[in-house]
Rosetta silent file (secondary structure, phi, psi, omega in degrees, C-alpha in Angstrom):
SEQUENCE: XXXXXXXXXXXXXXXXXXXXXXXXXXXXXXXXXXXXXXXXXXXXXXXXXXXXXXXXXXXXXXXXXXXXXXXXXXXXXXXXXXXXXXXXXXXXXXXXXXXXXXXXXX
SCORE:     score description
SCORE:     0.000 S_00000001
   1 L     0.000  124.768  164.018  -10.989  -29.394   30.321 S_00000001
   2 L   -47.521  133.005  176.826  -14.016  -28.324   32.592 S_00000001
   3 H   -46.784  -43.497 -178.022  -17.550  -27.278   31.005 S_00000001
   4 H   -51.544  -60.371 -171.763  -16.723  -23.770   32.883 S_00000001
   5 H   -62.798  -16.119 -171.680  -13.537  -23.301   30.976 S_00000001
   6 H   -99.349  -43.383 -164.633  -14.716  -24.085   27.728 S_00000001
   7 H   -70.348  -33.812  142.061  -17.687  -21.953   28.070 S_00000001
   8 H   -44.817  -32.527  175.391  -15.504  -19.206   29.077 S_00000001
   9 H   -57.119  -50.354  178.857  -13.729  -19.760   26.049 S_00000001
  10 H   -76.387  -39.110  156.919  -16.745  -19.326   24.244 S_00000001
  11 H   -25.445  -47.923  175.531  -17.881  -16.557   25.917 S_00000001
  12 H   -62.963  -60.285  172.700  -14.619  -14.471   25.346 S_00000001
  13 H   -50.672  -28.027   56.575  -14.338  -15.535   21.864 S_00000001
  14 L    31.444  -24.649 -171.957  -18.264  -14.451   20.685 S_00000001
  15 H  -117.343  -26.426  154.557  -17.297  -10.857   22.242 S_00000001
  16 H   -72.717  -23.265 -173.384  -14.478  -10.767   20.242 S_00000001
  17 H   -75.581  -44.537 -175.356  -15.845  -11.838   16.986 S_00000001
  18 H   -49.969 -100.296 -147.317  -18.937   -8.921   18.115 S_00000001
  19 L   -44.582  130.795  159.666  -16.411   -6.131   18.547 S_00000001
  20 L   -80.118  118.151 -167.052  -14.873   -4.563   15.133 S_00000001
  21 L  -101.459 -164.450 -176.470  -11.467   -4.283   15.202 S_00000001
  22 L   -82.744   39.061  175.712   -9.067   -2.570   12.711 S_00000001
  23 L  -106.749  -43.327  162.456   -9.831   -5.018    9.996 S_00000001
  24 H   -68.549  -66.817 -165.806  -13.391   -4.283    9.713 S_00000001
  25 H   -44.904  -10.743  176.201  -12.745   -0.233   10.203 S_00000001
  26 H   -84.698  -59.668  152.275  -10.318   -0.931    7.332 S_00000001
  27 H    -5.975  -79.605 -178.965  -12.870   -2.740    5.191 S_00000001
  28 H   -33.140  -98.776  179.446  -15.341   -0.273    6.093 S_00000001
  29 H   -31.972  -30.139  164.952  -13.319    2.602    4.877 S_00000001
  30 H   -62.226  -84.425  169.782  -11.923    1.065    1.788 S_00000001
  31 H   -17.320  -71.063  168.501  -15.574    0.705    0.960 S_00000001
  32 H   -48.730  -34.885 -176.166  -17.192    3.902    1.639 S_00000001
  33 H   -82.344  -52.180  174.535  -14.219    5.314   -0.177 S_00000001
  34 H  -122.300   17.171 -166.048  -13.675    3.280   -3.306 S_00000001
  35 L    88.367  146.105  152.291  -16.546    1.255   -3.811 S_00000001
  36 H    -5.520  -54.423 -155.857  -18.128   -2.721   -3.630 S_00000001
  37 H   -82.907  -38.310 -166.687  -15.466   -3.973   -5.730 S_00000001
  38 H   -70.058  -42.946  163.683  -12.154   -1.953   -3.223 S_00000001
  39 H   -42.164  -58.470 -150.748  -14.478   -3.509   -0.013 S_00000001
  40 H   -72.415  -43.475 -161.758  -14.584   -7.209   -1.641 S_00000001
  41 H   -47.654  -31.182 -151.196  -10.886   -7.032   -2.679 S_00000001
  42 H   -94.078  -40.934  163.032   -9.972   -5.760    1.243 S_00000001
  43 H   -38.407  -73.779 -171.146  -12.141   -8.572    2.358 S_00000001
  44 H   -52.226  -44.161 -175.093  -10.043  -11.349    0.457 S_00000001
  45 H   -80.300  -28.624  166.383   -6.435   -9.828    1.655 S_00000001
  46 H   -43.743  -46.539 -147.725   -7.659   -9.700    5.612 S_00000001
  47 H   -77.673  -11.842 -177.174   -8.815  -13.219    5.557 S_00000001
  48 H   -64.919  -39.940 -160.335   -5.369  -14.269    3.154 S_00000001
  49 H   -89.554  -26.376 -178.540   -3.477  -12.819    5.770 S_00000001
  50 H   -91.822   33.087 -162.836   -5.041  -13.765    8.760 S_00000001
  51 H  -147.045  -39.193  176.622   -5.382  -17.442    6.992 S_00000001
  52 H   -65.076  -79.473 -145.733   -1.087  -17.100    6.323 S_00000001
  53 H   -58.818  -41.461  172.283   -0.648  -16.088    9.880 S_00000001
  54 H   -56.462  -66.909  152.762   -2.307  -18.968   11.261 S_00000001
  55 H    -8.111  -74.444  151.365   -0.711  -21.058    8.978 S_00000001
  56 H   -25.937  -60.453  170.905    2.735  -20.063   10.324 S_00000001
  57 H   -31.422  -64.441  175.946    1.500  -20.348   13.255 S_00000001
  58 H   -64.248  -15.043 -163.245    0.746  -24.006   13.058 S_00000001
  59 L  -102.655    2.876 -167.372    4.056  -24.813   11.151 S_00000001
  60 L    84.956    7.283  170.429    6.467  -22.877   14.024 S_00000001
  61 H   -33.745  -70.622 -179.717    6.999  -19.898   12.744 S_00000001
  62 H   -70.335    7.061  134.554    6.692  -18.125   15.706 S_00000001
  63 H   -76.019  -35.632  161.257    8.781  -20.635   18.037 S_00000001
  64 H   -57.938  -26.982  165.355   11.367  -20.080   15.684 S_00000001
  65 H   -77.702  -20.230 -169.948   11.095  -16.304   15.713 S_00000001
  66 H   -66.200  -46.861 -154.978   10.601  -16.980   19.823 S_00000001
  67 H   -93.004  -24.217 -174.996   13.924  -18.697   19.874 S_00000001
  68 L  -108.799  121.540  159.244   16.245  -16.785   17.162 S_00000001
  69 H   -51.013  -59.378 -177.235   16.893  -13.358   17.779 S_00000001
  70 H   -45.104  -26.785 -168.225   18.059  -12.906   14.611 S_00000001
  71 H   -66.260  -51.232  165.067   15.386  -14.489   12.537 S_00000001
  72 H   -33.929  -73.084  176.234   13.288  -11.935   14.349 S_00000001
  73 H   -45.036  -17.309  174.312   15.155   -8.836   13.681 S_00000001
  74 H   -66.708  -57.593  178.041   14.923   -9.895   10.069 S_00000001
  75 H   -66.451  -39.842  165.107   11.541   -9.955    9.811 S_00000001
  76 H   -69.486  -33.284 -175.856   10.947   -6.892   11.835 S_00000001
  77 H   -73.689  -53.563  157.184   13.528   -4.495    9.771 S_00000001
  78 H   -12.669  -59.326  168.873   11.491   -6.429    6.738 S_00000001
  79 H   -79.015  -31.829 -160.756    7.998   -5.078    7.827 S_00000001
  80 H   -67.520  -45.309 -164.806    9.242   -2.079    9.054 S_00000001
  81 H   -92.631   -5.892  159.863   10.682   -1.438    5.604 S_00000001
  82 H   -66.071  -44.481  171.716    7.737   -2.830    3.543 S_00000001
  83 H   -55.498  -48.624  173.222    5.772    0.051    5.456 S_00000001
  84 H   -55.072  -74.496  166.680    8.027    2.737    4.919 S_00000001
  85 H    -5.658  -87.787  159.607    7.674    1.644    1.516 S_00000001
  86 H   -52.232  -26.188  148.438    3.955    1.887    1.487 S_00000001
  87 H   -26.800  -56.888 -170.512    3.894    5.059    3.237 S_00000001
  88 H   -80.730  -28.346 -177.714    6.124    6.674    0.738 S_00000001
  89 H  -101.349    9.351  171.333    4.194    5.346   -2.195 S_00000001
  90 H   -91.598  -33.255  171.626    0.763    6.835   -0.636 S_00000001
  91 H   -57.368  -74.381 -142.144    2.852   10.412   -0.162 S_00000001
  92 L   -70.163  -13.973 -151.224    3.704   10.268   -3.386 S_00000001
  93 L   -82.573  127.803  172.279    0.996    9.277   -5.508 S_00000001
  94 L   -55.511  140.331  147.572   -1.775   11.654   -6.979 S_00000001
  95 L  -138.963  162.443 -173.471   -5.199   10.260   -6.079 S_00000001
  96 H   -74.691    3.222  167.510   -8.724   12.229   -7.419 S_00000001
  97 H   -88.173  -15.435  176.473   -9.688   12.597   -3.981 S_00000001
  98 H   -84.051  -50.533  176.642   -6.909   14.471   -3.215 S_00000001
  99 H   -78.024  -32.931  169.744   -7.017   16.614   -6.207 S_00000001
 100 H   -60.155  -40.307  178.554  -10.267   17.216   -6.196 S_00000001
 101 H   -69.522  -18.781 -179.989  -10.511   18.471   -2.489 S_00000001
 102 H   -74.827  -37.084 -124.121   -7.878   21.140   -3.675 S_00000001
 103 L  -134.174  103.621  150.106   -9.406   22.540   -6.625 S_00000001
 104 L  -109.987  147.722 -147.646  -12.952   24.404   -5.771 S_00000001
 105 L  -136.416  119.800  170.638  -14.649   25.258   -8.681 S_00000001
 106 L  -121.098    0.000    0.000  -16.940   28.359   -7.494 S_00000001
């Protein structure tokens, strides 16, 4: 590899790490919202998951999802219905921020 290309590399990579994507803005908000401890917690499951993903990564997941349709559709109708899931239990659920914002006390 050429000094150019790798410095491009680093270059890209450094503007990516700068920009906040939706992992920090998740962070963030989990923070601001539920406190220090609801931040730290939101910290630990990005980097488990981004630490899993890699993982996979290196072990083939993804050429095996590349190469089996099916394995794929499994896994997407999986997340899709792990979302739905969470979705449904965030409808449902009482939280005091929610109840509170309802309720004016004058």
């Amino acid at each position: 590899m050429e000094f150019s290309t790798i410095w491009l590399f680093i270059v890209a990579a450094t503007t990516l790490l700068i920009i906040p994507g939706p992992a920090v803005f998740y962070i963030m908000a989990r923070s601001i919202d539920q406190g220090k401890k609801a931040g730290l917690v939101s910290v630990l499951g990005v980097a488990l998951g981004g630490s899993i993903h890699v993982l996979a990564g290196a072990i083939g997941v993804s050429a095996i999802l590349m190469t089996s349709a099916t394995a794929f559709h499994i896994v997407k109708y999986l997340g899709a219905a792990y979302l739905i899931y969470l979705g449904c239990k965030t409808l449902l659920s009482k939280s005091e921020s929610t109840t509170s914002a309802i309720h004016f006390t004058y």
